[in-house]
Every structure is written in C-alpha cells, then in structure tokens.
C-alpha positions in Angstrom: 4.5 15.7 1.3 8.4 15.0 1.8 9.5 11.3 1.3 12.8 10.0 1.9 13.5 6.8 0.1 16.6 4.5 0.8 17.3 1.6 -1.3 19.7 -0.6 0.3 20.4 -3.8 -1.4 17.3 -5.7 -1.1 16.2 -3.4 1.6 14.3 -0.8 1.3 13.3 2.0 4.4 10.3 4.4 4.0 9.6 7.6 5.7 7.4 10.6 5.3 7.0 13.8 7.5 4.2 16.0 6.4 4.1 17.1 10.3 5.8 17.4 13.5 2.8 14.8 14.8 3.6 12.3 11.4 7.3 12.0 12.1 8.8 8.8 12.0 10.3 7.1 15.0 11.4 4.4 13.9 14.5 6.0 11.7 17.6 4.7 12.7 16.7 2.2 14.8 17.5 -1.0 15.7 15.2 -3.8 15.9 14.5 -7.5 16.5 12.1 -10.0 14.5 10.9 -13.5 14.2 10.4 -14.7 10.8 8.2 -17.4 11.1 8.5 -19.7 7.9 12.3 -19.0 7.3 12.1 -20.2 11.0 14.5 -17.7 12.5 14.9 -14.8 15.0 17.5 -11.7 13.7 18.5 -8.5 15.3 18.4 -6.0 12.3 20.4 -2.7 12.4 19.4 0.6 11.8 20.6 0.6 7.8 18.7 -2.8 7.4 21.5 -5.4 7.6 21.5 -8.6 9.9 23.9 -8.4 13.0 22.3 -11.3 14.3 20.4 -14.7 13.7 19.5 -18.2 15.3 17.2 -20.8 14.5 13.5 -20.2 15.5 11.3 -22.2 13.9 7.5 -21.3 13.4 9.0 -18.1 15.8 5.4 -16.0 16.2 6.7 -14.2 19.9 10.0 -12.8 20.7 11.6 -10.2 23.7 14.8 -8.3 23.7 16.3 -9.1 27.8 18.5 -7.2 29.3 22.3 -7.4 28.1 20.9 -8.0 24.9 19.9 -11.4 24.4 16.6 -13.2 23.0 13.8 -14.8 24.1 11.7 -16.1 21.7 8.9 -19.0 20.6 10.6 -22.0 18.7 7.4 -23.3 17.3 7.0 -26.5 20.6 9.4 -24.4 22.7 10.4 -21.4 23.7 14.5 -20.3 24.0 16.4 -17.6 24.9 20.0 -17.0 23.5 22.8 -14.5 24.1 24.6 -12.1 22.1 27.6 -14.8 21.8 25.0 -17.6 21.0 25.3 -19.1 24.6 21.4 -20.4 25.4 20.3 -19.4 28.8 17.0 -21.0 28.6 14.9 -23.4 27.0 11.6 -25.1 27.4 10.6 -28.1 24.9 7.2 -29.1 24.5 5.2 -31.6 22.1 2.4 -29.0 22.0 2.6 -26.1 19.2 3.9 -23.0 21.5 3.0 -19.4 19.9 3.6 -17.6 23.0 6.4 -16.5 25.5 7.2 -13.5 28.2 10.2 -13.6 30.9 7.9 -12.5 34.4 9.1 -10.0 37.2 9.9 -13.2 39.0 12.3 -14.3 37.2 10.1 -17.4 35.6 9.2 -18.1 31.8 5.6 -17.7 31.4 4.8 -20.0 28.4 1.1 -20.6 26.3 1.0 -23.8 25.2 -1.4 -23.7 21.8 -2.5 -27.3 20.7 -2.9 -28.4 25.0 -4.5 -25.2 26.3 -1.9 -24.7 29.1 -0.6 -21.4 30.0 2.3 -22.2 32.4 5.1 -20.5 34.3 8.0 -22.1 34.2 11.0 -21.9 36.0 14.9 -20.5 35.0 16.4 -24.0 34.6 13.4 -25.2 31.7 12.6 -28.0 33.2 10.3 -27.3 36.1 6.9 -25.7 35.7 6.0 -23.9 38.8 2.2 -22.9 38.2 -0.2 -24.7 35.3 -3.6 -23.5 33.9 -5.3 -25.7 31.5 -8.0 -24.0 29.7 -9.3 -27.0 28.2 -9.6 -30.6 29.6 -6.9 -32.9 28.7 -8.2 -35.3 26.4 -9.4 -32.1 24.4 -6.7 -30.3 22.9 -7.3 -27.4 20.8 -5.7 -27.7 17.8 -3.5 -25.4 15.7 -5.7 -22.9 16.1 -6.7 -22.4 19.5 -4.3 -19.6 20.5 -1.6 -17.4 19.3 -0.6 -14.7 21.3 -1.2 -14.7 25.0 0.3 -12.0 27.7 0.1 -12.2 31.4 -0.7 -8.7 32.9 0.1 -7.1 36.0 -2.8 -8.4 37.7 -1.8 -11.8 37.4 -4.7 -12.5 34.8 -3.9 -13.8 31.5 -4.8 -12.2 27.9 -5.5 -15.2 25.6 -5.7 -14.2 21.7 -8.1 -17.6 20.9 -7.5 -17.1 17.1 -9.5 -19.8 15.4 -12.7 -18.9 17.5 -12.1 -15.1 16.5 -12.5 -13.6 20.4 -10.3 -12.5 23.1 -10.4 -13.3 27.0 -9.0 -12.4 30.1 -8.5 -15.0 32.3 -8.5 -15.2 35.8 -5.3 -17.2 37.7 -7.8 -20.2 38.2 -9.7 -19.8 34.9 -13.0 -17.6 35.5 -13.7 -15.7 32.4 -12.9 -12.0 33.6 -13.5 -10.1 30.0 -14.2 -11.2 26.7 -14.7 -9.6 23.5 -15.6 -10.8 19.4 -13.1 -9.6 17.2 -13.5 -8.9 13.5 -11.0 -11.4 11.8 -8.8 -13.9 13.9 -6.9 -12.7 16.8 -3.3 -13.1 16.6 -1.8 -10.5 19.6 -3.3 -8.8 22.4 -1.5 -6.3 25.0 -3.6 -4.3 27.8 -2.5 -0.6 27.1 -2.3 2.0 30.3 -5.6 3.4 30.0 -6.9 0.1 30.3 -8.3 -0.6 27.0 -6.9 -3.6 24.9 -4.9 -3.2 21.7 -5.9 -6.4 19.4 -3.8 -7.4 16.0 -6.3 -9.6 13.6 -5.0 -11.8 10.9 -6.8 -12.9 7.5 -9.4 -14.8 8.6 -11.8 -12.1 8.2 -10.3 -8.4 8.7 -6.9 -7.8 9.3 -6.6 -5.0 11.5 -5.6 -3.1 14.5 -8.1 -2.2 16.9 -7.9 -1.0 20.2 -11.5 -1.7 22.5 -12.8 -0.5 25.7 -13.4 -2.4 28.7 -17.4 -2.0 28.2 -16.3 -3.7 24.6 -16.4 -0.5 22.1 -13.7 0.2 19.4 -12.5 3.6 20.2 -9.7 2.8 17.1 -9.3 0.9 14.1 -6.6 0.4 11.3 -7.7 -1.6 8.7 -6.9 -1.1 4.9 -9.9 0.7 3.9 -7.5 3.3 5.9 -4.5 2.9 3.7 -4.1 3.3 0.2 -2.6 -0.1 -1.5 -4.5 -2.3 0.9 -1.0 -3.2 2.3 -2.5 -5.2 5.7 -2.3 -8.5 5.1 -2.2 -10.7 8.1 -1.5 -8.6 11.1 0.3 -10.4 13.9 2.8 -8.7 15.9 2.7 -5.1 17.1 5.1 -2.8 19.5 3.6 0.0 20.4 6.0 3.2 20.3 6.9 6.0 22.7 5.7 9.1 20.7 2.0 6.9 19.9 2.7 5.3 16.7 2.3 1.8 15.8 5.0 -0.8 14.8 3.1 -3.4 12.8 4.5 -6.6 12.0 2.4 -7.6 8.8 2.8 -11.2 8.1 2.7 -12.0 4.6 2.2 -15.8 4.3 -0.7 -17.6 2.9 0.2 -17.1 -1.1 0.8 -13.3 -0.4 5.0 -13.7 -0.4 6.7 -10.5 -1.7 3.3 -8.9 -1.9 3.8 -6.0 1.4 6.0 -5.0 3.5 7.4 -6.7 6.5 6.6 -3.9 9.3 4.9 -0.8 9.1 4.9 2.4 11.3 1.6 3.7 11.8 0.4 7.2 13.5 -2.8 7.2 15.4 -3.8 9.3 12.5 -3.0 6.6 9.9 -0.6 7.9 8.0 2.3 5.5 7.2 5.7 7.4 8.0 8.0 4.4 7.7 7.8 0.8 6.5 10.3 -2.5 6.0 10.7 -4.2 3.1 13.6 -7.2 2.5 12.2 -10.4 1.0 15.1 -11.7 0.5 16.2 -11.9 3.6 12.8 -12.8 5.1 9.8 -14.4 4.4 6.7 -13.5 7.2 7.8 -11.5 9.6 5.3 -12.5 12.9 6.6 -10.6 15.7 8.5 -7.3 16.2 10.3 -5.4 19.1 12.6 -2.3 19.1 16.0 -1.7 21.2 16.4 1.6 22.7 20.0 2.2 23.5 23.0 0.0 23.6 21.4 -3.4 23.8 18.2 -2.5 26.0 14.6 -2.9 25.1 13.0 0.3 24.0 11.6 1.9 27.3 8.2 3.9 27.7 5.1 2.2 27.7 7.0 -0.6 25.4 4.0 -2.8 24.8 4.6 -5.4 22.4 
C-alpha cells in the first residue's frame, strides 16, 4: 500500500491508493465546515489553511450558494454570509435550530429543534411562508428532538429525531410517510437517487453510516468494527462524493477532543484514502461540504 503523508503545521492530510477504485477524491480540494463548539463556519483550502471564517455558534448544518457564500445553522438561527462578510439572510429563533437548506424557490427551509417546526421561510428573514409543527405547542421537544432534517424533491420532509433514535419522512401536512429505527442516534439523513436513505448516527449507541432500503433493510454499513483504530466517534455530517466515496464529518465532542480526525473519506469498500486532522484550529467539526470549481458547490449527485 502507497501512503502519502503531509504535515502542515497543525494540519495534517491523509491519502492512500492501493487501487484505481481506492483513490482519493478529496486531494486538493477545497472545502467548507461548521465547527460546532468553537462556534464557527470556515472555508478551508486545499493545503489545509483557513481563507475564511464567521461566527456560527452551535453550527451543526451548512451550504456552499452560488457566488460563493454561506448558509449555515447559528445554533437559534440560521444565516447566510458572503465572501466580503455582507449577510444576505438571517432568521432568529428562540428555539435551538440544527437544520437549514436554501429551496428551488428561492425560500429558507428551516427545522426548528426544541418547537418541532419545520418552516419555510422567506428571502427577507422575517416572514415564514409555510409552518409544520410536529408536536403540539405546549410540548416542545427538547434538545434532542431533531438534528438534521432535509426537504426532498417531493415536498416531504426527512426528520433525523435523534433522541428517540429513528428516522421519518414526513408528509407536507404531517402523515407519517416512512419510518425506520436506527442503531445509535440519528444525526443526518439525505434520500440518495436510487431511493434508499443514507443515515449518519452519533454516540448514543453506534456511530455509523448506513444506507437502508425503502422496505427498511441495510444494504450498507460503516461502523468501526470496519476500520482499524475505531476512529468513528460521533458521526454527524456527511457529503456524499461524485466517484461514490464518503466524506464524513466525525464529531469529536463528548470528552473525545483531539482523539480522531475531523473528516474522513470513505470508499464503499471501506478503505480510508484521505482524512482531516487540525485541532488547533477546530474543535468538532459537525457538518461538511465540498466546492467544485471557482466558488461553486461540488456538482454530481452532491448530497450532503
């Protein structure tokens, strides 16, 4: 096996080839993160150095938008900012808000954690178009209740419901559409193109990767009985790669600082062929997403 170390400061970049099919993509790239205790979002270059930062606290979602700029979670909000630090949006809640998306329309969608509302709001902030509570008012949910949450392209939302350890799709007026039990606490959820659902699970139970049928079976699973070094420690983000592999954002909180690395690339083989490592820079890394040229979003299936 051929391994390329690069010690740069306090950052150091893994790969390994042993195959054309365990070839690192993400070499030389540029990526964004949200570090969610050092309560920031950066851009980080492709030798490891910061280009970019602004202030995200508890940050645990983030999108690169067109031009460049960054929408991301703020812990009870959600923000986007530009390349020159100009905000173009910004929502402010007192619920605890671990989920964000910009929609085809234009609109914000926006999961409210603690309240149970998944809402859509519109470009100015401060007008939410469409509202569904999943829980009645004088209910909330707690700090656990949700983490990650994406709408899909049929209009249904994808609810990660962390501290009850299962995922659902909802309909747009609430039915239960899908559900499925998850080995450790969800933390992000995608729908992939063949239709099966690509899961991240923190420590409360197994961390792993899985990806599940619609009929509920686990056609694939990461975990670290996979991986030598046990290196999955809270699994939270993901971005799912052009050429198949996995970008892993592997959150290292909980009295595990310093103890992993930040991200990891993954092949659907399990073979790590790259992996990020600069704690002094950041602290838990909760949510990943890779540019593709200039200051686009990585194209291709993209999900994240």
């Amino acid at each position: 096996m051929h391994r390329l170390m690069c010690a740069l400061g306090s950052v150091l970049l893994f790969a390994s080839a042993v195959s054309a099919e365990n070839v690192s993509f993400m070499q030389g790239k540029r990526f964004a993160v949200g570090d969610y205790t050092s309560g920031k979002v950066c851009i980080v270059e492709a030798d490891g150095h910061v280009s970019w930062d602004q202030k995200a606290p508890c940050c645990n979602d983030l999108w690169i938008q067109p031009g460049g700029s960054i929408l991301f979670s703020t812990g009870h909000g959600a923000k986007e900012v530009a390349k020159d630090g100009t905000v173009k949006f910004e929502y402010q809640s007192k619920a605890e808000i671990y989920a964000v998306q910009r929609l085809a329309n234009g609109n914000t969608f926006v999961g409210e954690c603690t309240s149970g509302r998944l809402l859509e709001v519109a470009p100015d902030g401060s007008n939410i178009v469409k509202e569904l509570r999943l829980l009645p008012a004088d209910k909330p949910g707690g700090h656990a209740y949700i983490r990650n949450v994406r709408v899909l392209k049929n209009g249904n939302y994808l609810v990660a419901h962390y501290g009850g350890r299962y995922v659902t799709e909802y309909a747009p007026d609430g039915t239960v559409v899908w559900t499925f039990k998850t080995p450790g606490g969800p933390h992000s959820v995608t729908r992939l193109a063949n239709g099966n659902t690509l899961i991240a699970c923190g420590d409360s139970g197994t961390p792993c990767l899985i990806e599940v049928t619609p009929e509920g079976k686990t056609v694939w699973e990461l975990s670290n009985q996979d991986l030598p070094g046990a290196p999955l420690k809270f699994l939270t983000g993901f971005h799912k790669l052009p050429n198949g592999n996995f970008l892993i954002s592997n959150w290292v909180g909980h009295g595990k600082f310093g103890t992993a690395p930040h991200l990891l690339e993954v092949t659907p083989e399990k073979k790590v062929v790259w992996s990020f490592n600069d704690h002094q820079t950041f602290k838990t890394v909760a949510t990943v997403q890779v540019f593709g040229e200039g200051d686009a979003a990585l194209s291709g299936e993209g999900v994240h």
